[in-house]
N, CA, C and O of each residue as an XYZ file, in Angstrom:
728
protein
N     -88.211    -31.233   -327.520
C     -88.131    -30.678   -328.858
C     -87.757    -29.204   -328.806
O     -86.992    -28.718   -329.639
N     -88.275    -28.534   -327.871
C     -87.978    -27.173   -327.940
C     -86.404    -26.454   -327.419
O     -85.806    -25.426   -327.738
N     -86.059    -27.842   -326.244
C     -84.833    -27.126   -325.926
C     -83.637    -27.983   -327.240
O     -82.531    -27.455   -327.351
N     -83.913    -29.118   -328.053
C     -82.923    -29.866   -328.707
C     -82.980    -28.108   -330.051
O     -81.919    -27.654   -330.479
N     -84.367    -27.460   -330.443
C     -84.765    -26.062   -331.434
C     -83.656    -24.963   -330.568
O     -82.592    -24.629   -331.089
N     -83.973    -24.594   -329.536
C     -83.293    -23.852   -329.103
C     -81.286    -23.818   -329.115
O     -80.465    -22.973   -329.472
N     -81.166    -25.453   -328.422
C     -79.914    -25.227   -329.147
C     -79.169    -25.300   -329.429
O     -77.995    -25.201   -329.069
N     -80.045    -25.629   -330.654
C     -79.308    -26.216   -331.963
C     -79.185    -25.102   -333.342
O     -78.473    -24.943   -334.333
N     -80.209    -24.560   -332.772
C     -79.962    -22.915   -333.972
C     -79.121    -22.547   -334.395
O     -79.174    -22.164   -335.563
N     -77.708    -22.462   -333.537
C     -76.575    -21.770   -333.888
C     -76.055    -22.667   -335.139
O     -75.632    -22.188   -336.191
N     -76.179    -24.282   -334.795
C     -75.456    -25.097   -335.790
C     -76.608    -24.884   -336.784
O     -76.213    -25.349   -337.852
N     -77.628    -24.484   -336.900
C     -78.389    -25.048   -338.073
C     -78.110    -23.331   -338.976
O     -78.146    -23.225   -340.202
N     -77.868    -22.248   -338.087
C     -77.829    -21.222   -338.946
C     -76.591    -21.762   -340.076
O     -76.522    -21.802   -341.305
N     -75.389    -22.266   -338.589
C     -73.840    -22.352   -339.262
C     -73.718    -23.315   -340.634
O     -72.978    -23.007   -341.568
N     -74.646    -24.663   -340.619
C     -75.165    -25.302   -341.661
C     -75.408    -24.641   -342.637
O     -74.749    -24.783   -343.667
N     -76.513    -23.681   -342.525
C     -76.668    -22.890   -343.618
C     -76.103    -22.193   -344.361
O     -76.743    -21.941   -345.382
N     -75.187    -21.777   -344.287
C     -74.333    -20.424   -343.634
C     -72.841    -21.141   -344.787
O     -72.235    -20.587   -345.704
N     -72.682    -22.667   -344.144
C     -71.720    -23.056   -345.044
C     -72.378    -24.072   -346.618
O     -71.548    -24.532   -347.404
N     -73.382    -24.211   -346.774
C     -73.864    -24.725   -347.263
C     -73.545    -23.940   -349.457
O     -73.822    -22.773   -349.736
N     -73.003    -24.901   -350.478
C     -72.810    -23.878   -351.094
C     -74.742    -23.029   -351.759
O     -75.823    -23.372   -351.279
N     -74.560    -21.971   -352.883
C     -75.762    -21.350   -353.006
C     -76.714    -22.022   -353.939
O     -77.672    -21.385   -354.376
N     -76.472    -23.525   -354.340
C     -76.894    -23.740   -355.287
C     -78.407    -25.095   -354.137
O     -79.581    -25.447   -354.253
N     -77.151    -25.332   -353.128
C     -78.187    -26.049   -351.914
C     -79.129    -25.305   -351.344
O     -80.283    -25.717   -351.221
N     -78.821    -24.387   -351.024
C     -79.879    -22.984   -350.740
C     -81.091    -22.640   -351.891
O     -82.172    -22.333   -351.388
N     -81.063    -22.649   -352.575
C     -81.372    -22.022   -353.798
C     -83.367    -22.144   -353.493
O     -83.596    -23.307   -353.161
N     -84.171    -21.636   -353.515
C     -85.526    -22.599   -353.138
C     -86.344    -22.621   -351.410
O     -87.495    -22.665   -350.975
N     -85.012    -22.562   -350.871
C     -85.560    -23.067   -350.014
C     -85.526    -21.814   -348.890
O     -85.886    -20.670   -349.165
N     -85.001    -22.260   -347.509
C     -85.655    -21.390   -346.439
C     -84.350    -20.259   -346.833
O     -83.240    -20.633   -347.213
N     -84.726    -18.922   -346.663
C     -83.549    -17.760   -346.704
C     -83.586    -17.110   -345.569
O     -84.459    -16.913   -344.724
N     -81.859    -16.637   -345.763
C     -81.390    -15.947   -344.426
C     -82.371    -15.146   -343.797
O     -82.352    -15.263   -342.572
N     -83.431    -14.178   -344.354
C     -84.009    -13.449   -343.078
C     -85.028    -14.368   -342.644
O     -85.575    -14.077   -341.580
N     -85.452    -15.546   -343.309
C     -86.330    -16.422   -342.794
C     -86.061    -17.166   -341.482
O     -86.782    -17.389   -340.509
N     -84.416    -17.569   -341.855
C     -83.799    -18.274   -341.096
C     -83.611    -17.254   -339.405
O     -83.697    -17.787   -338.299
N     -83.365    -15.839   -339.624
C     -83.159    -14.951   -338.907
C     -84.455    -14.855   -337.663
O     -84.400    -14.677   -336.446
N     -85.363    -15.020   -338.417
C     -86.495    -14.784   -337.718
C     -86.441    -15.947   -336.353
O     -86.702    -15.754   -335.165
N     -86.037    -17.078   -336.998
C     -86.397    -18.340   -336.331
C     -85.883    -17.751   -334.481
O     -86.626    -17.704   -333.500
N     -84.541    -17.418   -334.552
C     -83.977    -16.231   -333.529
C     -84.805    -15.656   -332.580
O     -84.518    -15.616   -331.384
N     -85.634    -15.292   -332.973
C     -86.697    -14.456   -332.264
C     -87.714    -15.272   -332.142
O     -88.620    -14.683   -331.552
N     -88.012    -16.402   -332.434
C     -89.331    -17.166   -331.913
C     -89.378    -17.151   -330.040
O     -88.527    -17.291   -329.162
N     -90.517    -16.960   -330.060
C     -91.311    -16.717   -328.776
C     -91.601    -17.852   -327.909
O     -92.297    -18.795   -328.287
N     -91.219    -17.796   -327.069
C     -91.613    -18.916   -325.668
C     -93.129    -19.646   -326.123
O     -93.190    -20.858   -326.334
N     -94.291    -18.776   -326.239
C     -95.234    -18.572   -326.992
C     -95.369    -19.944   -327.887
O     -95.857    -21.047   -327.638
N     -94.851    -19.499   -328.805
C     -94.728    -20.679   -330.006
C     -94.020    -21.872   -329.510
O     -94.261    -23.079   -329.489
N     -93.221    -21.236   -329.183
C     -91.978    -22.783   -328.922
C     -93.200    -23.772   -327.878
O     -93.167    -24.991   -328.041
N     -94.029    -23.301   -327.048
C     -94.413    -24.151   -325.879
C     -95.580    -24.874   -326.480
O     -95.708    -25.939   -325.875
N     -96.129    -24.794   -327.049
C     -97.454    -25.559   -327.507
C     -96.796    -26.580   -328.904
O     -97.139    -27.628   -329.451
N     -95.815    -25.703   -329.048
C     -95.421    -26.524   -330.582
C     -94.532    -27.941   -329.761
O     -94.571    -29.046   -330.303
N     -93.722    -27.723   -328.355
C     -93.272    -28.884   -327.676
C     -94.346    -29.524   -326.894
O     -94.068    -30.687   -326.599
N     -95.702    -29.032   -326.394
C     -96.684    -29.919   -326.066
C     -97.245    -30.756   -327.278
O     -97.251    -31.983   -327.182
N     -97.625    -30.257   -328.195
C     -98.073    -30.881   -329.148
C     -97.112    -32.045   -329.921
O     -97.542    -33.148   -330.259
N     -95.669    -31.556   -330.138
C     -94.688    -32.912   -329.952
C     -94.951    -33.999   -328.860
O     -95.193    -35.201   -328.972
N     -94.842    -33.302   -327.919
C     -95.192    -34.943   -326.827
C     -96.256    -35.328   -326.723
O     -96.410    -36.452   -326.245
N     -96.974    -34.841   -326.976
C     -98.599    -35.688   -326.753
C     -98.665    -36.870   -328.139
O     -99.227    -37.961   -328.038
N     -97.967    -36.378   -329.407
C     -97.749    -37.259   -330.449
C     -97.293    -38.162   -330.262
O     -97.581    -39.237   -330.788
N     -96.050    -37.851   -329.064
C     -94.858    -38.647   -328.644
C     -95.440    -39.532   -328.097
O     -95.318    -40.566   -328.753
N     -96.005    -39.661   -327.243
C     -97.307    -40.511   -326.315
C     -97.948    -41.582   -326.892
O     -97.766    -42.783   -326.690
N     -98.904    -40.891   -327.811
C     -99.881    -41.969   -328.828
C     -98.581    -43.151   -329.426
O     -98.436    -44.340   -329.141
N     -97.734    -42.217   -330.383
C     -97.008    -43.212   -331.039
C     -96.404    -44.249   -330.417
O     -96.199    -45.256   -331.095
N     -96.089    -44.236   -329.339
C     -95.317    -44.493   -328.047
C     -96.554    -46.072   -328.099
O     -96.208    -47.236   -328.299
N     -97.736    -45.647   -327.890
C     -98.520    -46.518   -327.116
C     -98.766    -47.435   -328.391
O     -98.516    -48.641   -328.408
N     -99.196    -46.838   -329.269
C     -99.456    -47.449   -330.806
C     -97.977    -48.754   -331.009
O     -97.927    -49.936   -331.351
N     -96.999    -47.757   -330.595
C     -95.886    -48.822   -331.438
C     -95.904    -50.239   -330.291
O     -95.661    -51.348   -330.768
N     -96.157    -50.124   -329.027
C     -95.970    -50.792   -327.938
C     -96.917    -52.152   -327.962
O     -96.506    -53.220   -327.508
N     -98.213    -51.991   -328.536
C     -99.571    -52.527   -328.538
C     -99.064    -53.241   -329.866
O     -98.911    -54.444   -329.654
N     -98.681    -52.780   -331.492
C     -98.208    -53.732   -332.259
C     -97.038    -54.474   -332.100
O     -96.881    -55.431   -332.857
N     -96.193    -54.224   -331.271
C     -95.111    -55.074   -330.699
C     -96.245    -56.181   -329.963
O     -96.781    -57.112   -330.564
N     -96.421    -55.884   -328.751
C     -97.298    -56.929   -328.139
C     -97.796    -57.661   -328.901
O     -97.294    -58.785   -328.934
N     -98.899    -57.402   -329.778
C     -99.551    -58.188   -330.527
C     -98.912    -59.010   -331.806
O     -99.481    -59.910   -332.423
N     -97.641    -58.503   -332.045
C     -96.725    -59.791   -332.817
C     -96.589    -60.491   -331.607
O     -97.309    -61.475   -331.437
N     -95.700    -60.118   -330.638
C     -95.109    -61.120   -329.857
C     -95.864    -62.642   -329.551
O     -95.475    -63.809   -329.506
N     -97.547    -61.725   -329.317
C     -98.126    -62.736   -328.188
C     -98.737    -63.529   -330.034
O     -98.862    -64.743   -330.192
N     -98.901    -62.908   -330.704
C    -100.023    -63.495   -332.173
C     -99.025    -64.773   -332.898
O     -99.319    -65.928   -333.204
N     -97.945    -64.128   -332.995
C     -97.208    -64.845   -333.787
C     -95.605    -65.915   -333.177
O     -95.060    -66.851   -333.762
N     -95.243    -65.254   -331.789
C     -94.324    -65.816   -331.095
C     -94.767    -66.522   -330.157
O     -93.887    -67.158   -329.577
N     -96.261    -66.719   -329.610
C     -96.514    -67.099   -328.538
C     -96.166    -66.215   -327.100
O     -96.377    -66.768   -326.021
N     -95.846    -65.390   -327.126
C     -95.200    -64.512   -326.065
C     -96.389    -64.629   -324.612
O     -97.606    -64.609   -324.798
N     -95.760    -64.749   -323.209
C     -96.543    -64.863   -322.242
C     -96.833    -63.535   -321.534
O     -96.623    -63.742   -320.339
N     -97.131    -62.559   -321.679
C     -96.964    -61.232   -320.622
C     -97.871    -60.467   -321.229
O     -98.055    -60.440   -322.446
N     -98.715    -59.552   -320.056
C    -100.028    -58.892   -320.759
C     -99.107    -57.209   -321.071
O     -98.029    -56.754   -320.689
N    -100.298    -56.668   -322.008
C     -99.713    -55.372   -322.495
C     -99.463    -54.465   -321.542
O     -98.677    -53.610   -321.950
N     -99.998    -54.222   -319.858
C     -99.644    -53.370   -319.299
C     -98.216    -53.848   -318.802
O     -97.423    -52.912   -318.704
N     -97.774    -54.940   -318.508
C     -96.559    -55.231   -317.971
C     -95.811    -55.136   -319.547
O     -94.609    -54.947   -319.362
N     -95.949    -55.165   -320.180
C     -94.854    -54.792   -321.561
C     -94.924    -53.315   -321.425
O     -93.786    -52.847   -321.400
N     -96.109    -52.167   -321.301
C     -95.698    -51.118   -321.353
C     -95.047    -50.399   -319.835
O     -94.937    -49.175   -319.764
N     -94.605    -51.382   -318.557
C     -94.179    -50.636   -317.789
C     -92.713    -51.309   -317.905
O     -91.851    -50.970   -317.094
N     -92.470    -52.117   -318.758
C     -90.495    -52.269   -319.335
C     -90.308    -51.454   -320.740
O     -89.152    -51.114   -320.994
N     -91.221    -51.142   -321.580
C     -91.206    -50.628   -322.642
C     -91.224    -48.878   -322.424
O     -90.206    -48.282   -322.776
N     -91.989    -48.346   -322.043
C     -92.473    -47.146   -321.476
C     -90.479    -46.266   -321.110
O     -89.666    -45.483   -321.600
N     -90.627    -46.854   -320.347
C     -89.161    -46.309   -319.390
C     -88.124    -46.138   -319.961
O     -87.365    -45.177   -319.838
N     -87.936    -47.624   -321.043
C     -86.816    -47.599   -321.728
C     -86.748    -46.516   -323.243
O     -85.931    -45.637   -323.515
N     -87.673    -46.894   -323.846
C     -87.998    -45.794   -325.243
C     -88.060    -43.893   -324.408
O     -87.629    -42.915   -325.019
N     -88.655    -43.814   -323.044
C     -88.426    -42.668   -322.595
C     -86.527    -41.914   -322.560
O     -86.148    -40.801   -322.925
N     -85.552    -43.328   -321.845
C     -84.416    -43.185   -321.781
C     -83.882    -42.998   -323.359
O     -83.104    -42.110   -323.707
N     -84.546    -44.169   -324.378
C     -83.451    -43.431   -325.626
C     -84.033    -42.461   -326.156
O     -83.514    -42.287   -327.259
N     -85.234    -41.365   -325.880
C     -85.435    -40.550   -326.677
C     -84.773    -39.585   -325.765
O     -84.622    -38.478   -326.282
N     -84.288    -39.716   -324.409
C     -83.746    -38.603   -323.987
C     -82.323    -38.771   -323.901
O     -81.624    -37.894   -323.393
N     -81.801    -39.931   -324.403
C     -80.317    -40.214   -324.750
C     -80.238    -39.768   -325.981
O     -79.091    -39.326   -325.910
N     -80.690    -39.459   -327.443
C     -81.129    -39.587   -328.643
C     -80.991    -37.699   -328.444
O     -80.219    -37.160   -329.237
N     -81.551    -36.995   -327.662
C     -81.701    -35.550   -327.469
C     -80.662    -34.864   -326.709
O     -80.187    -33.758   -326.967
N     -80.337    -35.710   -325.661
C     -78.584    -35.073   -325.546
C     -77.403    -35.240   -326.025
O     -76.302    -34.860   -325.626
N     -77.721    -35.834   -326.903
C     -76.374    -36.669   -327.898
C     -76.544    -35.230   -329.317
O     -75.691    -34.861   -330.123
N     -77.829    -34.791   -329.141
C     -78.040    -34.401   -330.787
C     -77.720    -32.462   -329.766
O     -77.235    -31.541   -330.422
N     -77.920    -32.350   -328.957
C     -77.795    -30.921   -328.393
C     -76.254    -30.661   -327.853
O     -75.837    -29.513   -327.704
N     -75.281    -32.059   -327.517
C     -74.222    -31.971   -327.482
C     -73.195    -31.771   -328.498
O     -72.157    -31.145   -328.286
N     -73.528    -32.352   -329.677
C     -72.930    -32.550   -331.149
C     -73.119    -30.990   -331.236
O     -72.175    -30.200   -331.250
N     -74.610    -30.593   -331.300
C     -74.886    -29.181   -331.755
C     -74.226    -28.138   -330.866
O     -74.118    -27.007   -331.340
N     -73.913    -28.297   -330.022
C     -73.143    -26.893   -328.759
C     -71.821    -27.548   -329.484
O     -71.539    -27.038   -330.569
N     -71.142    -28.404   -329.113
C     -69.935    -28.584   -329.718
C     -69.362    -28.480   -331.076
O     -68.141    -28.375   -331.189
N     -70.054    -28.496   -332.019
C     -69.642    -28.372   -333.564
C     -70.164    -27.464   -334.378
O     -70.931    -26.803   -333.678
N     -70.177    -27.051   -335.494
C     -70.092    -26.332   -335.933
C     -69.889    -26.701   -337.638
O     -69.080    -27.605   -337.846
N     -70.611    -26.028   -338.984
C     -70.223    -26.147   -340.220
C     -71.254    -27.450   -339.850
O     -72.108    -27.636   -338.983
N     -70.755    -28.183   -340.886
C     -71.194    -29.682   -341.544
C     -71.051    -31.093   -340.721
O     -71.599    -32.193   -340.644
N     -69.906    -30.319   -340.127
C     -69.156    -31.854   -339.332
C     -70.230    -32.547   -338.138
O     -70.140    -33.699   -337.714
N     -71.245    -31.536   -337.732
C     -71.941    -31.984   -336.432
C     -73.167    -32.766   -337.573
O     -74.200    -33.341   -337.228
N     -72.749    -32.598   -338.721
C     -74.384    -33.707   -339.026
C     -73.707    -34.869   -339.517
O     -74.307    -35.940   -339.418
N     -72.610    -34.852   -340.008
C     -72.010    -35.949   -340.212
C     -71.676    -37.211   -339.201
O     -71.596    -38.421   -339.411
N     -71.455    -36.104   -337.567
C     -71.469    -36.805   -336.284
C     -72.545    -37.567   -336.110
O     -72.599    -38.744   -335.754
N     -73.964    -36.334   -336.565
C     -75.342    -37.309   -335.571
C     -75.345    -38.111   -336.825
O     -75.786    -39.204   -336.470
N     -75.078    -38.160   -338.169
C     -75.175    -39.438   -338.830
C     -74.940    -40.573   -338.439
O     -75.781    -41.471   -338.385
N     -73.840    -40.661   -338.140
C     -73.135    -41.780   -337.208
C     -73.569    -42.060   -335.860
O     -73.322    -43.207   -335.486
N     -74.141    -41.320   -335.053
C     -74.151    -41.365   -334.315
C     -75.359    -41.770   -333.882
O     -75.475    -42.227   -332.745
N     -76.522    -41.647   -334.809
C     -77.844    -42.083   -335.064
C     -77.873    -43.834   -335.587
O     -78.565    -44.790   -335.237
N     -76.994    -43.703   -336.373
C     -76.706    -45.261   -337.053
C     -76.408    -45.717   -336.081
O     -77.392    -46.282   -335.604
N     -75.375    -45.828   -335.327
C     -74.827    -47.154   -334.088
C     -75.806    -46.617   -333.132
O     -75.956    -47.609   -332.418
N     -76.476    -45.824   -332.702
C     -77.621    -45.759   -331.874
C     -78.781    -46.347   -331.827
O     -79.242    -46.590   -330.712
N     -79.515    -46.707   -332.986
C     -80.343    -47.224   -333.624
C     -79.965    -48.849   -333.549
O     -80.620    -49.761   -333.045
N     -78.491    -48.890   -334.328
C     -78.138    -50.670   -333.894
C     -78.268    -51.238   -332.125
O     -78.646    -52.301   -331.631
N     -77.772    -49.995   -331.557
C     -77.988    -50.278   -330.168
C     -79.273    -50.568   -329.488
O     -79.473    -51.443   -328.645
N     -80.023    -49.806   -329.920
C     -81.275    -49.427   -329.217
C     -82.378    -50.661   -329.629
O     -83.337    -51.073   -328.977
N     -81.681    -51.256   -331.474
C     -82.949    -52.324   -331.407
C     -82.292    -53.693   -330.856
O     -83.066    -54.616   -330.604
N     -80.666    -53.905   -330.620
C     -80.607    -54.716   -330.052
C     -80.810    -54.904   -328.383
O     -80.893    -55.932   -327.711
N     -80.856    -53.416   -327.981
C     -81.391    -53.554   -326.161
C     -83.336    -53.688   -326.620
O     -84.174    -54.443   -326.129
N     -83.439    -53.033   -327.299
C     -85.405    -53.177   -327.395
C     -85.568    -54.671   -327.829
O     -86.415    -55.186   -327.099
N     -85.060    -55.589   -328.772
C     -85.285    -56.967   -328.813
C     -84.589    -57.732   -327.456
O     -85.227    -58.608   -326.873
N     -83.554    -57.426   -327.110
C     -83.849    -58.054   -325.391
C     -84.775    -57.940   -324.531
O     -85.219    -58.738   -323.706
N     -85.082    -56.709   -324.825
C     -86.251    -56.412   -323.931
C     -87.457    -57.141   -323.727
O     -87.958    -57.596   -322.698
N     -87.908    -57.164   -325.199
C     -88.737    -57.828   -325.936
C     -88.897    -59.519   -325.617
O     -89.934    -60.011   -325.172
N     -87.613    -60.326   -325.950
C     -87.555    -61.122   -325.317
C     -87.757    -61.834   -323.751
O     -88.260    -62.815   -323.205
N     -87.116    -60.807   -323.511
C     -87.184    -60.793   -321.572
C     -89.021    -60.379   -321.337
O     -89.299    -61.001   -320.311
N     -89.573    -60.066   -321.539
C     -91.097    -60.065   -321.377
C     -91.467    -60.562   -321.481
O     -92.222    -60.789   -320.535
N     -91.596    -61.532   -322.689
C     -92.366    -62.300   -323.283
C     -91.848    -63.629   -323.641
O     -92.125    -64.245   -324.670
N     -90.476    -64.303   -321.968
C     -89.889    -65.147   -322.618
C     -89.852    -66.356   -323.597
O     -90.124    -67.553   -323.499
N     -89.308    -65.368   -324.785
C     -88.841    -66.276   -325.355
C     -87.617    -65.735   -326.287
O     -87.318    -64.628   -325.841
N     -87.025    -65.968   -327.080
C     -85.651    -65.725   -327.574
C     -85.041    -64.529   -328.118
O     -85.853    -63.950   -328.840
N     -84.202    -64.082   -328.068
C     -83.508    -62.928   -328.621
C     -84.060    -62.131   -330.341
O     -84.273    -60.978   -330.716
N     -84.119    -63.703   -331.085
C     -84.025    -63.561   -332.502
C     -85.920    -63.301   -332.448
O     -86.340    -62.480   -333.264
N     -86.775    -63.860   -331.691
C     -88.038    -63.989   -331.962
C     -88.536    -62.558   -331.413
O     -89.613    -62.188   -331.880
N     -87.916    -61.712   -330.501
C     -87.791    -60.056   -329.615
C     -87.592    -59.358   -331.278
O     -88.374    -58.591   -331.839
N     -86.538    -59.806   -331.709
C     -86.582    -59.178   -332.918
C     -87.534    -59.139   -333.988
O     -87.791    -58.070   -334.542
N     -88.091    -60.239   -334.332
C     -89.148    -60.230   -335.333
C     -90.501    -59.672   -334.932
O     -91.249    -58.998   -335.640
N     -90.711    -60.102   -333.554
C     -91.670    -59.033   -333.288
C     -91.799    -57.514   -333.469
O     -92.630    -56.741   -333.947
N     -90.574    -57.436   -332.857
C     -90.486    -55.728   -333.436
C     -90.403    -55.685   -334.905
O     -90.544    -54.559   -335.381
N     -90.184    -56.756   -335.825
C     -90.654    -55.954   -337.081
C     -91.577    -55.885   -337.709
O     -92.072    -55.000   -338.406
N     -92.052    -57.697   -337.246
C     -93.506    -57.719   -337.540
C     -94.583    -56.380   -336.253
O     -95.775    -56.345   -336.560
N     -94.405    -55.947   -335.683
C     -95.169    -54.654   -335.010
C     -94.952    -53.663   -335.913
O     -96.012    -53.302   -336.423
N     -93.974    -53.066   -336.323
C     -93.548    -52.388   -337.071
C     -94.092    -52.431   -338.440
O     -94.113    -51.450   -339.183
N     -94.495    -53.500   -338.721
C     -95.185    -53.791   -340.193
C     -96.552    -53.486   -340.237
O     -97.142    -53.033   -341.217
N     -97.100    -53.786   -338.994
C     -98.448    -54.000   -338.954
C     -98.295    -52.497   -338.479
O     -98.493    -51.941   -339.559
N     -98.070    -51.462   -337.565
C     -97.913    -50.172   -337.853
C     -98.125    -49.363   -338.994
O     -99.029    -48.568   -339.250
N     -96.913    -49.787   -339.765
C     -96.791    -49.505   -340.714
C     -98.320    -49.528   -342.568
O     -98.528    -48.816   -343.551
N     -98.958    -50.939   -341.910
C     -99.841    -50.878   -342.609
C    -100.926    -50.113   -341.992
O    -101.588    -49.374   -342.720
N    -101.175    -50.189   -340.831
C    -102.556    -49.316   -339.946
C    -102.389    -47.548   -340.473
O    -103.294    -47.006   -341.108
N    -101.085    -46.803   -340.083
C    -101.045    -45.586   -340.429
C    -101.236    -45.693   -342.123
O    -101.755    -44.689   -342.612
N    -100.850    -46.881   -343.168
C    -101.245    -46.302   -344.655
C    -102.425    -46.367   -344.805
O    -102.901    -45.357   -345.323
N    -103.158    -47.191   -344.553
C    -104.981    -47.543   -344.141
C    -105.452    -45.592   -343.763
O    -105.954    -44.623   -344.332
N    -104.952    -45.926   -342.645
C    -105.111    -44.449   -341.930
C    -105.181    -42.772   -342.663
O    -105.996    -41.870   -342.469
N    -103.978    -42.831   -343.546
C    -104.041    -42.022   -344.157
C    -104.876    -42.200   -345.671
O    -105.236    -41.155   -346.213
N    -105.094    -43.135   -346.155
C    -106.125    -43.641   -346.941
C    -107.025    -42.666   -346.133
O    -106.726    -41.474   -346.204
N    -107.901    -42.963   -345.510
C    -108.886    -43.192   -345.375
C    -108.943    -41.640   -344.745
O    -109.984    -41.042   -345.019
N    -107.930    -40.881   -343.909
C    -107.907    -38.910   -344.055
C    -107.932    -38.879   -345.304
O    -109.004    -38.537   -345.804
N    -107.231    -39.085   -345.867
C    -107.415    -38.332   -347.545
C    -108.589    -38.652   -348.239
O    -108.811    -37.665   -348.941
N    -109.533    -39.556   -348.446
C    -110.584    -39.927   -348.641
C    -111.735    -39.055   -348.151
O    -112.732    -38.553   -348.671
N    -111.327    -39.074   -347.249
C    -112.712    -37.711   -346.401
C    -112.004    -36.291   -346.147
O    -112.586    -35.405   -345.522
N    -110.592    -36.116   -346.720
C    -110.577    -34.844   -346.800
C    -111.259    -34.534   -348.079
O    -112.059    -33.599   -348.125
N    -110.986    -35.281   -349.154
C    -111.628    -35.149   -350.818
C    -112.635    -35.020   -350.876
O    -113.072    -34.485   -351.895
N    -113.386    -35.357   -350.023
C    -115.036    -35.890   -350.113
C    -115.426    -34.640   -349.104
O    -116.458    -34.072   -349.463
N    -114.879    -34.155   -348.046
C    -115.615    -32.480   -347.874
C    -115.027    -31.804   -348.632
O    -115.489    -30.677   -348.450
N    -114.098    -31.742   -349.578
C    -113.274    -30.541   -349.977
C    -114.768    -30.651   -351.012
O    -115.594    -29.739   -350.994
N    -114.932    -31.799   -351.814
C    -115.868    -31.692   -352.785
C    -117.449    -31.156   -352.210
O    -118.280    -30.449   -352.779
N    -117.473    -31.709   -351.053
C    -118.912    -31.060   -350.946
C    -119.148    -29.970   -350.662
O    -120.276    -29.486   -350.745
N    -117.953    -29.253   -350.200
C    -118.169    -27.661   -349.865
C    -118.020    -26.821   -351.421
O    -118.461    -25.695   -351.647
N    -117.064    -27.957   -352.678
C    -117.200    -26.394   -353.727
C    -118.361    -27.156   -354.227
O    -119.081    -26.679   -355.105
């Protein structure tokens, strides 16, 4: 995260920079943006530990509701540590394929055109990545291509409901000390 911040600055100033004033208008301004320039090793290093350690959990979270479609609902044969030592490696490779693709666009382009690139370039990446992650998927837990796929969405669903639960239930007890302290 810190070296994709580092640099990518130039394109995100140049973004700005061409952006007309009415997109600007509100939001972050040039000496704000200026400052970013001068951020400190300091900051940058805890703010990229604290990215990967997120990176980690989510990592393990998304891996464990995959498993548990596969094996709940597909029948899938393979325990969760052997899914996370084919899973692990590969999601490591596209987040670091995913980060030199987005720091190459950014050294190379310039204006608008480099987000229009990672647009695209995120889209057929994404088609790629869930059709190698449902092989994957499959190949673990043989059984079929199309059933690799539903697992990952049914994981993805059930994700998806655990973190809204989740945040339910922070916001619930943030309300409930905010109230007992006034």
């Amino acid at each position: 995260m810190a070296a994709i911040f580092v640099l990518s600055l130039d394109m995100l100033k140049d973004l700005y920079a061409s952006l007309p004033p009415s997109a600007t208008t509100g939001s972050l301004t040039a000496e704000e943006l200026d400052l970013l320039t001068h951020t400190d090793l300091a900051v940058l290093l805890p703010f990229a530990l604290i990215s990967g350690l997120y990176g980690v959990v989510a990592l393990l979270f998304q891996g464990a509701t995959i498993h548990f479609a596969a094996v709940t609902f597909f029948g899938g044969m393979a325990s969760l540590v052997y899914f996370y030592r084919r899973f692990i490696p590969f999601q490591t490779g596209v987040t670091l394929a995913y980060a030199a693709v987005f720091i190459a666009i950014a050294l190379l382009g310039s204006g608008i055109e480099p987000w229009i690139m990672l647009s695209a370039a995120g889209m057929l990446g994404s088609i790629i990545v869930l059709y190698l992650l449902a092989d994957l998927v499959a190949k673990v837990y043989r059984f079929g291509w199309w059933s690799g796929c539903g697992a990952i969405v049914i994981g993805g669903l059930v994700l998806a409901a655990i973190s809204f639960v989740g945040s339910m239930m922070l916001t619930w007890l943030l309300s409930t000390l905010i109230e007992a302290i006034v």
